[in-house]
C-alpha positions as CSV (number, residue, x, y, z in Angstrom):
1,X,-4.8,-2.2,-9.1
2,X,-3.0,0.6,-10.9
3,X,-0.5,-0.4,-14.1
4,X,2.8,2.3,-14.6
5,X,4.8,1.9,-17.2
6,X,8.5,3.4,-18.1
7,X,8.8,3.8,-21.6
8,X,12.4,5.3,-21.3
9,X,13.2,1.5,-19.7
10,X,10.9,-0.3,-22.8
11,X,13.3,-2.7,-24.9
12,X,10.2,-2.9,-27.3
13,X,10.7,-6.9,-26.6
14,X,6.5,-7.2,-27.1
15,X,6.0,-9.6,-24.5
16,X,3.5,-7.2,-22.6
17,X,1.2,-7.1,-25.8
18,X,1.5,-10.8,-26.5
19,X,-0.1,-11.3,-22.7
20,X,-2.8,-9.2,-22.8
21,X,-3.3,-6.6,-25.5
22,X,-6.0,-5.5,-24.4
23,X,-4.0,-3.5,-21.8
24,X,-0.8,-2.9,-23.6
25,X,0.5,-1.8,-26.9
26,X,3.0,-1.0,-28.8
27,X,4.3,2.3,-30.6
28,X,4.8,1.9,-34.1
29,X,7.7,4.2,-34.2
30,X,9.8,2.3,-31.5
31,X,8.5,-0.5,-30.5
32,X,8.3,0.6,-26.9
33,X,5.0,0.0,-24.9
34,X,1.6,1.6,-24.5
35,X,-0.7,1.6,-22.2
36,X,-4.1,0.8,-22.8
37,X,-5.6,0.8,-19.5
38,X,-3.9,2.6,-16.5
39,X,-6.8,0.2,-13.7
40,X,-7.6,-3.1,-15.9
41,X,-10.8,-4.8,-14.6
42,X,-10.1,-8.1,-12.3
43,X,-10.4,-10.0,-15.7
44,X,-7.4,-8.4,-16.6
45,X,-5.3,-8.5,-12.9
46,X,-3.6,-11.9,-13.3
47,X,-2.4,-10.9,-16.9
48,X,-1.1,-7.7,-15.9
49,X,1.0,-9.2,-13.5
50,X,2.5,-11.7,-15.4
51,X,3.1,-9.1,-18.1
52,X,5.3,-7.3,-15.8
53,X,7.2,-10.4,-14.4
54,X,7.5,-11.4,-18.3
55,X,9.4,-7.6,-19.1
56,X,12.7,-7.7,-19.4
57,X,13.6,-4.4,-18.8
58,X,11.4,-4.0,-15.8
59,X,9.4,-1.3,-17.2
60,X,5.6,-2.2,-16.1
61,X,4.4,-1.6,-12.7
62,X,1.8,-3.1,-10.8
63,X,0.7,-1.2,-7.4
């Protein structure tokens, strides 16, 4: 599993870092996301998932 994230698309809405923070943060500046780790461990699969169905904007991608 590989994670992609857009941060031109990033509302800052947070919902990514409230599912998992281990794999995502946010900039302090804006808001938008970071991410934390590019292949999470299969601990982290499910999470990263739903992260990306929770974003708003659309701007995480799982492949």
């Amino acid at each position: 599993m590989k994670i992609s994230v857009d941060q031109s698309k990033c509302c800052g809405s947070g919902m990514c870092v409230l599912t998992d923070p281990d794999l995502f943060d946010q900039n302090e500046d804006d808001g938008t996301v970071v991410l934390l780790q590019e292949h999470p461990d299969e601990a982290h699969e499910a999470t990263a998932e739903e992260a990306a169905g929770l974003c708003p904007a659309g701007a995480i991608t799982i492949s």
